[in-house]
BAVEX-892800 format. One record per residue: residue in one letter; x, y, z of N, C-alpha, C, O in turn. Coordinates in steps of 0.2 Angstrom, whole numbers. Layout:
<atoms>
A	X	Y	Z	X	Y	Z	X	Y	Z	X	Y	Z
...
</atoms>
This chain:
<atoms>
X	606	383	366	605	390	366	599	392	369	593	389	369
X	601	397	372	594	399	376	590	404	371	593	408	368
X	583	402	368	580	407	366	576	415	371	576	416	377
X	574	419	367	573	426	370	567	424	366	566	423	360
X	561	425	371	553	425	369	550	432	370	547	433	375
X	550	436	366	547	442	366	541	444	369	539	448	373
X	537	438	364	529	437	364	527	434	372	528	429	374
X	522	439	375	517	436	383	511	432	382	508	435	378
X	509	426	384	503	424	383	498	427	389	502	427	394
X	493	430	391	489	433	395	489	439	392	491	442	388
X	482	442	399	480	449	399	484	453	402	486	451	407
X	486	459	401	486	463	404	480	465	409	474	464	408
X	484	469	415	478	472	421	473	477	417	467	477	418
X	475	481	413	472	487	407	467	483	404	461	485	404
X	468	478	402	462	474	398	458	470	401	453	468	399
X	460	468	408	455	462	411	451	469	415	446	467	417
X	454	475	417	449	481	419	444	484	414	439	486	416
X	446	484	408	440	486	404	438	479	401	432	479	398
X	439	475	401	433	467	401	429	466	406	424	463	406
X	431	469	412	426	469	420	422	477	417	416	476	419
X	423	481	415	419	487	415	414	485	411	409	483	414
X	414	484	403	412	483	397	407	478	400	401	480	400
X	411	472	404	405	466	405	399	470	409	394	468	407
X	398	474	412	396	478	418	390	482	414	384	481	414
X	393	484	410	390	489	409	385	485	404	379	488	403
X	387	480	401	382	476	396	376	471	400	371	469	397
X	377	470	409	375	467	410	369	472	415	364	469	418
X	371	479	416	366	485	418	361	486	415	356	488	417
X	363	484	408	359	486	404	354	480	403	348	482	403
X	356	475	402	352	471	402	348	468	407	345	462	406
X	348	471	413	344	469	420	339	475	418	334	472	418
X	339	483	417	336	486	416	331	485	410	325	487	409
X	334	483	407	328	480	399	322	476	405	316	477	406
X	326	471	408	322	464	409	316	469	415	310	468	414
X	318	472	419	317	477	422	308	479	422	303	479	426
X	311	483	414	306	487	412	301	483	409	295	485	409
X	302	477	406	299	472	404	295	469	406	289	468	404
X	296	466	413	290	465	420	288	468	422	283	467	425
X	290	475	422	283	481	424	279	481	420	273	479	421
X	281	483	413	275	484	408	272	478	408	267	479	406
X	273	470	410	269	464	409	264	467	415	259	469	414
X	266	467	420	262	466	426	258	472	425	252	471	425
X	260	477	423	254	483	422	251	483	417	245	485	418
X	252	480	410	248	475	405	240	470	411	234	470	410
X	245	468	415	241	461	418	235	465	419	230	466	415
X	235	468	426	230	474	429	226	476	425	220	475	426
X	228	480	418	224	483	416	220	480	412	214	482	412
X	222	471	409	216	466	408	213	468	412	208	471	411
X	216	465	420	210	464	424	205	468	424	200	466	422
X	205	476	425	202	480	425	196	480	420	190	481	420
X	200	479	414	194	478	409	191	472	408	186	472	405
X	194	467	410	186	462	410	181	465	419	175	464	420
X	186	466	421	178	469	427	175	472	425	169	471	425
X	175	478	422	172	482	420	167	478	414	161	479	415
X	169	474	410	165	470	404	160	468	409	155	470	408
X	162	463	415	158	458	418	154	462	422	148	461	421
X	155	466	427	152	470	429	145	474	424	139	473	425
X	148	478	420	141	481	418	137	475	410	132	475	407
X	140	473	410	135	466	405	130	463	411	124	462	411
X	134	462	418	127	459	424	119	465	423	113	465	423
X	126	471	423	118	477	424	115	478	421	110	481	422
X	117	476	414	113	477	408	107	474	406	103	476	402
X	109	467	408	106	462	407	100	464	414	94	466	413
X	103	462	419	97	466	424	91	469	423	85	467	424
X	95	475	420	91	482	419	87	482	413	82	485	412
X	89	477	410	85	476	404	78	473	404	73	476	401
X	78	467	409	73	464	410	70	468	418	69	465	423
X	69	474	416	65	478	424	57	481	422	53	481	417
X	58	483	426	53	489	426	53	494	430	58	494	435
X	47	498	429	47	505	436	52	507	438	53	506	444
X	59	511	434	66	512	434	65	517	439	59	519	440
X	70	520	442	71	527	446	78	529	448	80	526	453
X	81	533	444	89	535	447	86	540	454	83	545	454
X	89	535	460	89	539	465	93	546	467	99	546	467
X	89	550	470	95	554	474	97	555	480	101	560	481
X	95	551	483	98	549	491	97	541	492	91	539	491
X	101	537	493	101	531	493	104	528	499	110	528	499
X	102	526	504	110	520	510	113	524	509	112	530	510
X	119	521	505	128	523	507	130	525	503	136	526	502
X	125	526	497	127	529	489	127	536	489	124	541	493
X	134	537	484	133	545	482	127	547	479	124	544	475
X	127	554	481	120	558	476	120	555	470	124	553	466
X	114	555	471	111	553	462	117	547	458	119	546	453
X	117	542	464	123	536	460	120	529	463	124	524	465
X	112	529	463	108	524	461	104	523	458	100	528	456
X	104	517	456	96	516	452	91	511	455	95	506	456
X	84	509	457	81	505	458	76	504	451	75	508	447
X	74	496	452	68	494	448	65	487	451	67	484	456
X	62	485	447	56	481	446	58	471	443	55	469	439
X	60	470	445	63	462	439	55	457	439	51	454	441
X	58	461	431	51	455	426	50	448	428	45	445	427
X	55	444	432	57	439	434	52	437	438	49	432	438
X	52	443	443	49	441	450	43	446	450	38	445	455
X	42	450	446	36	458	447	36	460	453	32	465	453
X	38	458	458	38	460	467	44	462	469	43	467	473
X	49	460	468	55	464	472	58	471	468	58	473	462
X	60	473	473	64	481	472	70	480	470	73	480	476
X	74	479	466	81	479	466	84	487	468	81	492	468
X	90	485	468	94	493	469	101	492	466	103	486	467
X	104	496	463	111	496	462	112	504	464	109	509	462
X	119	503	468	124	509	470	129	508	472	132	504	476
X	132	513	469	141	512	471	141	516	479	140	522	480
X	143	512	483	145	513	490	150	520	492	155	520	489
X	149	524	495	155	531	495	161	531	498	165	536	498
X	161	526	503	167	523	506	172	521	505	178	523	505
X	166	513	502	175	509	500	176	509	491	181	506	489
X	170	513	488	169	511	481	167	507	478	169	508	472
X	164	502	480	163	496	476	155	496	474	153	500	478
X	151	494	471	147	493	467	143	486	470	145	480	469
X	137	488	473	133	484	475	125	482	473	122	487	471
X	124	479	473	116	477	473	112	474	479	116	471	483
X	107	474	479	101	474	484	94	474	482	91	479	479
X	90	469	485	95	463	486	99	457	483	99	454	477
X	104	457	489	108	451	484	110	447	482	106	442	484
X	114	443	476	111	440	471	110	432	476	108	427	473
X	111	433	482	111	425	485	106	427	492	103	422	494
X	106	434	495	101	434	499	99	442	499	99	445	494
X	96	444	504	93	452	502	95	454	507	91	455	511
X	102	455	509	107	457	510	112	462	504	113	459	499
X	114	467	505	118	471	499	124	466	497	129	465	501
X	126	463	492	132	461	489	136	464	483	134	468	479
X	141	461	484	145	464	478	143	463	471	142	457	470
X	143	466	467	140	465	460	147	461	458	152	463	458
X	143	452	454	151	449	453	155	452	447	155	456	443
X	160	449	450	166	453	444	171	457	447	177	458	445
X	167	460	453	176	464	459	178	459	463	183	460	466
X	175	451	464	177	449	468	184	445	468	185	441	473
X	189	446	465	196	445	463	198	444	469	195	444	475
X	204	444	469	209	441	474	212	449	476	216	449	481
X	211	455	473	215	461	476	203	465	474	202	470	471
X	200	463	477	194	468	476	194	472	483	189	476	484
X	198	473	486	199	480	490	202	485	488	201	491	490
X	205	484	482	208	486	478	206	489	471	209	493	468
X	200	487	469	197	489	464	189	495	466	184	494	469
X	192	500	463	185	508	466	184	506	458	187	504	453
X	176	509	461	173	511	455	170	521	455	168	524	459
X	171	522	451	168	531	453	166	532	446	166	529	441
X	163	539	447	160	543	441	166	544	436	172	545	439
X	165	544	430	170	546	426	175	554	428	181	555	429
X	170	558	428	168	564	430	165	566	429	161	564	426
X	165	575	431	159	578	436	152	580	431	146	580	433
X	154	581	425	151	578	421	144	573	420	138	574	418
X	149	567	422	140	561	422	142	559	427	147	559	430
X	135	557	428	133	553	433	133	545	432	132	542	427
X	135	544	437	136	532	434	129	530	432	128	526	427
X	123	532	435	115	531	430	112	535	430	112	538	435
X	109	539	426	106	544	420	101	540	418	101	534	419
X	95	544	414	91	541	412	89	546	405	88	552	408
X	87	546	397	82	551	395	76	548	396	73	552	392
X	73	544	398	65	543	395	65	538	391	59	536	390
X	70	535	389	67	528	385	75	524	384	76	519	380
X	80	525	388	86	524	391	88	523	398	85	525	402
X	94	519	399	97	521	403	104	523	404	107	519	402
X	107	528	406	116	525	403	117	525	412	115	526	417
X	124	521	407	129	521	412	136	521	411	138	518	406
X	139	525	416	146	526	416	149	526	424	147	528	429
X	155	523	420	158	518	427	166	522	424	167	524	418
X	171	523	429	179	524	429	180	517	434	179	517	441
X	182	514	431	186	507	437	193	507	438	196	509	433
X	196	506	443	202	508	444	205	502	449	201	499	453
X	213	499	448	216	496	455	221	500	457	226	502	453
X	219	503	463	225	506	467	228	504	470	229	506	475
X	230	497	468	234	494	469	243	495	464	248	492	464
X	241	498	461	245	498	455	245	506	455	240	509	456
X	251	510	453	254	518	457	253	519	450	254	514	446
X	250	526	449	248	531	443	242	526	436	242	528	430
X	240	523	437	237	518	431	230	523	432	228	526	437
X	227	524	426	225	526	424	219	522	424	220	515	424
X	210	525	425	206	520	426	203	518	419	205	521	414
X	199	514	419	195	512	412	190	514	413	187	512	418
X	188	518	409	182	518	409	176	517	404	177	516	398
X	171	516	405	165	513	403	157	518	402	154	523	406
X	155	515	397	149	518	392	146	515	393	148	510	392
X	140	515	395	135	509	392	129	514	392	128	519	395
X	124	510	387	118	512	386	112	505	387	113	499	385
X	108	506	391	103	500	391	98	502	387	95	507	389
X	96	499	380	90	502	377	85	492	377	86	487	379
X	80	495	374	75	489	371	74	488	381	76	483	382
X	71	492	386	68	492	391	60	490	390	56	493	386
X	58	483	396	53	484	395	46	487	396	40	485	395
X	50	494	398	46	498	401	49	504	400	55	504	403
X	48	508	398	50	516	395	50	521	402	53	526	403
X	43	518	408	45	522	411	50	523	414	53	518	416
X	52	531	416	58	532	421	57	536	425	54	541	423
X	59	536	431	55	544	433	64	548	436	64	553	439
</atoms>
């Protein structure tokens, strides 16, 4: 006798189209997770960056400036913006004039003379593998990057990579106290 099999083994085209949807839609979603996960890492990364330059950078000036004398926040300097230098004295040498200014150009933060000749260099810590990329500027309009009361120094720095779209910069405080020399003019 012939039997009569009612029962089909496979899919239907209806179910192998909503198992191609379904899979789709689970695997959109999961490229988009992974997506947003490597942006936020990589802009995580940057914004370390940003903030140990900034650590590295102003702990050099601090230290600097610490050990100076005969301070003076400029207000015309080379290629510095208004009132966004400082010169002094290093206890070190009692003879040479140091300077630090942020450059109006390219933005970067220089010293002179340099720490290897008396030529302007970059103050270390921008020198990274993206430092055309990294500006320094005034927080805002506010303050000035060196300020002085009389028995201080401050400094405020906005560090930024423009390299990375809408990042927001770090900014930075500092105070130089225990000078060995209170004057400031």
């Amino acid at each position: 006798m012939i039997g009569n099999h009612s029962k089909q083994a496979g899919f239907t085209l209806i179910e192998l189209l909503m198992w191609i949807a379904l899979s789709s839609l689970i695997l959109m979603a999961i490229g988009g997770l992974f997506s947003t996960l490597t942006k936020a890492f990589v802009y995580g990364n940057h914004q370390y960056d940003i903030q140990q330059t900034a650590s590295l950078v102003t702990n050099i000036m601090t230290n600097d400036l610490r050990y100076g004398t005969n301070y003076a926040v400029l207000a015309n300097y080379n290629n510095a913006l208004p009132n966004e230098a400082i010169s002094y004295i290093s206890l070190r040498d009692n003879t040479t004039i140091y300077t630090y200014y942020v450059d109006k150009t390219n933005h970067h933060l220089y010293r002179i003379p340099g720490y290897k000749s008396n030529a302007a260099e970059l103050v270390p810590g921008q020198s990274g593998t993206n430092f055309n990329k990294i500006t320094i500027t005034k927080p805002s309009t506010t303050f000035q990057i060196f300020s002085s009361n009389g028995s201080s120094i401050n400094i405020a720095l906005a560090i930024t990579d423009t390299s990375v779209p809408n990042q927001s910069p770090v900014v930075v405080y500092t105070t130089v106290t225990g000078l060995k020399s209170s004057f400031l003019k």
